[in-house]
C-alpha positions as CSV (number, residue, x, y, z in Angstrom):
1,X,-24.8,-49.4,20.5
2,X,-25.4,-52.8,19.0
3,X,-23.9,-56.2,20.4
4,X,-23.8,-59.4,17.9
5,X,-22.6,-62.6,18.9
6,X,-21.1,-64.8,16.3
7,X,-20.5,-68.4,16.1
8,X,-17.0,-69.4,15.2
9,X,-15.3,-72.7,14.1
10,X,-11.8,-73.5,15.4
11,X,-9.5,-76.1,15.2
12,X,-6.4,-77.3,16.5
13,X,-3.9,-79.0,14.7
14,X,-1.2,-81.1,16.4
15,X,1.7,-83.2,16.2
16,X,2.8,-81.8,13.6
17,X,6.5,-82.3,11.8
18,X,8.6,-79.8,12.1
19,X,5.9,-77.0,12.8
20,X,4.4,-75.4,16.1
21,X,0.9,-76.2,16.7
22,X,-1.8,-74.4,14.1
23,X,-5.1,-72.7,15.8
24,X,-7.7,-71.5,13.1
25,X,-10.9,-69.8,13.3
26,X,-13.6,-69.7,10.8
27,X,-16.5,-67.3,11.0
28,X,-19.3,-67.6,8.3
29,X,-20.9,-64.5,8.1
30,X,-24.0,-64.1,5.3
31,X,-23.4,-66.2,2.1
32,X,-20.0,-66.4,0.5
33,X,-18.3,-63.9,3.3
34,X,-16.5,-65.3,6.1
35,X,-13.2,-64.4,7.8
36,X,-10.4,-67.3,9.0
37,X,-7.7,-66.3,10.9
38,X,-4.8,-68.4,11.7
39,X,-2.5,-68.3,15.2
40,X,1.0,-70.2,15.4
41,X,3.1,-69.5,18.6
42,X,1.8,-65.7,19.1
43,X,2.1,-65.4,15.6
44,X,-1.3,-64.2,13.9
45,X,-2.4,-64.1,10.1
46,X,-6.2,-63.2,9.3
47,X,-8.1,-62.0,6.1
48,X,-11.5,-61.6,5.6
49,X,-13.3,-62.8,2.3
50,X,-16.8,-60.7,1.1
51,X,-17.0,-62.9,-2.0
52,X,-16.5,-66.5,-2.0
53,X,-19.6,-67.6,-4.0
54,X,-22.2,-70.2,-2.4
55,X,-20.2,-71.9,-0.6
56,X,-18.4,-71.9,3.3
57,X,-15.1,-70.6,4.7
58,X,-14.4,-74.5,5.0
59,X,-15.3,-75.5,1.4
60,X,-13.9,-72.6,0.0
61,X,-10.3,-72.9,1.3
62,X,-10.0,-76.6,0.3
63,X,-10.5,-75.2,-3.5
64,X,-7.9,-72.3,-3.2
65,X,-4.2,-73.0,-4.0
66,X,-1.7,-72.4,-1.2
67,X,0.4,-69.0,-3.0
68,X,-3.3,-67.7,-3.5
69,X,-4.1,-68.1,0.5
70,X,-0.2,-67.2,1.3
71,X,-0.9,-63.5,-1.0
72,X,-4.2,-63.6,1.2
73,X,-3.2,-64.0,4.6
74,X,0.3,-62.2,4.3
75,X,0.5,-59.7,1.7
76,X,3.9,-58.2,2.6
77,X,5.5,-61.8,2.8
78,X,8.1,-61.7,0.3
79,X,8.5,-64.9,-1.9
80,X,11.7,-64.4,-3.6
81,X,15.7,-63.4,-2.2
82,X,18.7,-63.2,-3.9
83,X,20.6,-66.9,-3.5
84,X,23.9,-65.7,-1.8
85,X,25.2,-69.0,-2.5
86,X,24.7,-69.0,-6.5
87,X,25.4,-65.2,-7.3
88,X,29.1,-65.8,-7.3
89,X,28.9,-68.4,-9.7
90,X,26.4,-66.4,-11.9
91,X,28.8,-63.3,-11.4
92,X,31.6,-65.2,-12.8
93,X,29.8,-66.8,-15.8
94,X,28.9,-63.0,-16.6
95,X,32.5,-62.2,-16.4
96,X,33.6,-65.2,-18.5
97,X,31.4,-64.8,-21.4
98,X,32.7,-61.2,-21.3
99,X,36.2,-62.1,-21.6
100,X,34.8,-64.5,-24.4
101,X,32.9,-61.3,-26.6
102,X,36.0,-59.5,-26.0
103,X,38.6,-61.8,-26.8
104,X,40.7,-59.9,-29.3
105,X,38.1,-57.3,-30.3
106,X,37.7,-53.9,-29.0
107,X,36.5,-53.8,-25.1
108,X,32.9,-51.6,-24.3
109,X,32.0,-50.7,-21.2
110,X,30.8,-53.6,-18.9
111,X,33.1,-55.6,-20.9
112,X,36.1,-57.2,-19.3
113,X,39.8,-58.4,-20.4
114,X,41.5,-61.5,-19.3
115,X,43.3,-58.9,-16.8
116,X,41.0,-56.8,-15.2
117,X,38.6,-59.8,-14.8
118,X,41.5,-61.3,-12.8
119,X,41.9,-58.0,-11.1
120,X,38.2,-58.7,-9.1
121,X,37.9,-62.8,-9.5
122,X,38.8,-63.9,-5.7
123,X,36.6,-60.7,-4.9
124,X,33.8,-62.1,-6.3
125,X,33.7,-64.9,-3.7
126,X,33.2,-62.7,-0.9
127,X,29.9,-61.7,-1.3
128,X,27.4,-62.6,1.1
129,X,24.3,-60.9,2.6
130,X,22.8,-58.0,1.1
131,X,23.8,-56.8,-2.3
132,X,24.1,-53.0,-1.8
133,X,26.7,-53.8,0.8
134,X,29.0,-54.8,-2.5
135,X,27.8,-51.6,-4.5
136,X,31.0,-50.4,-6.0
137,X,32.2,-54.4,-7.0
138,X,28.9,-54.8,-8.9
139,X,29.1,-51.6,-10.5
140,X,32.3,-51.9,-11.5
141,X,31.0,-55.4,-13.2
142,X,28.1,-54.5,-13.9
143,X,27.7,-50.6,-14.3
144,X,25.3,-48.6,-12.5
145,X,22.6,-50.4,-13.2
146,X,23.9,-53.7,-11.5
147,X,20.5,-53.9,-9.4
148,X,18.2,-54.2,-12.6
149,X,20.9,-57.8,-13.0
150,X,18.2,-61.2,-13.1
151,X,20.7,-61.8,-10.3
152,X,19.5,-66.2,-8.8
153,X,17.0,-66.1,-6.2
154,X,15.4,-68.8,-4.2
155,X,12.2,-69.1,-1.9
156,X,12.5,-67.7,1.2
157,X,12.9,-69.2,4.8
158,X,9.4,-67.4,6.0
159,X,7.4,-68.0,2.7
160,X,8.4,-71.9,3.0
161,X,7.1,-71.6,6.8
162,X,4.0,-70.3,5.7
163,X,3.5,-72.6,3.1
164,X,3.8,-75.7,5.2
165,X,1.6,-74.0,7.9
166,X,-1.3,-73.6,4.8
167,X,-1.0,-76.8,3.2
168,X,-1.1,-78.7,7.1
169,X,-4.4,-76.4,7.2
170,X,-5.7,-78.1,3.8
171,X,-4.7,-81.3,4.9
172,X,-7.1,-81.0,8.0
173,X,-9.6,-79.4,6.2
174,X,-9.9,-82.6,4.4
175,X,-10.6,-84.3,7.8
176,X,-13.5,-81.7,8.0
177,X,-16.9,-81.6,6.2
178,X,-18.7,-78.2,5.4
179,X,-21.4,-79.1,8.3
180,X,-18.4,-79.1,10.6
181,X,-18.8,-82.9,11.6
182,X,-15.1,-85.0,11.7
183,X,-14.8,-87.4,9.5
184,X,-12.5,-90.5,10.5
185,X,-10.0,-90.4,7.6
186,X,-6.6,-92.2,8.1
């Protein structure tokens, strides 16, 4: 059995708005390979890099953008949800330039009249949450298909989080040199 001791980096960041206090540790291994891992309130994120060029953990993170570090250090964190509060809007415009296409011509499927469009209006209003929960409404709208609908989305809660917990990281990175020595930067 072998035993090797590595030196590791970490850092503490503080007083932060609106965010938990930020541990990370750096470990340089050979050139170019190092692993960081990142601890907020019990929560843990960690990746290892095997490639990073001639340069350090430190130096190296300061160059990377924060969606390339977020991919990184949470793979499974999805980026975009459906925007409950839009989709009815979007929903009705749908409807609308149906009624439009339709407007004394002969009506396709997925294609509405000024009646049955008023048949599910106030309906549309109602949705909230999950999409599948509203399965037979947006089929009836938007056939069976519906799902495959560029339905609005917006950035989620968790991805946001995780972004302002990567870019306070950057901004105390730039408080640290690659030899590891503070510098006073205001």
């Amino acid at each position: 059995m072998n035993v090797e001791i590595s030196a590791v980096k970490k850092f503490y960041i503080t007083n932060l708005e609106d965010l938990d206090p930020i541990g990370v540790f750096i470990e340089d291994y050979d050139s170019g390979q190092a692993k960081v891992t990142i601890e907020q309130f019990g929560d843990s994120w960690s990746y290892y890099w095997s490639h990073m060029g001639d340069v350090k953990a430190i130096g190296f993170l300061k160059k990377c953008s924060c969606d390339y570090l977020i991919g990184k250090f949470a793979p499974n964190l999805d980026m975009w949800e459906n925007d409950t509060t839009e989709i009815p809007r979007f929903i009705k415009k749908e409807i609308i330039g149906s009624i439009r296409k339709t407007h004394d011509s002969y009506v396709e499927d997925g294609q509405f009249t000024v009646d049955t469009a008023r048949e599910i209006w106030f309906q549309i209003d109602d949705i909230e949450g999950p999409l599948y929960e509203y399965d037979d409404l947006l089929e009836s709208i938007f056939g069976c298909d519906w799902w495959e609908v560029p339905f609005p989305q917006k950035i989620t809660h968790k991805y946001k989080t995780m972004e302002r917990i990567i870019k306070a990281i950057k901004r105390a990175l730039d408080l640290i040199s690659e030899d590891e020595s503070i510098e006073a930067k205001e």
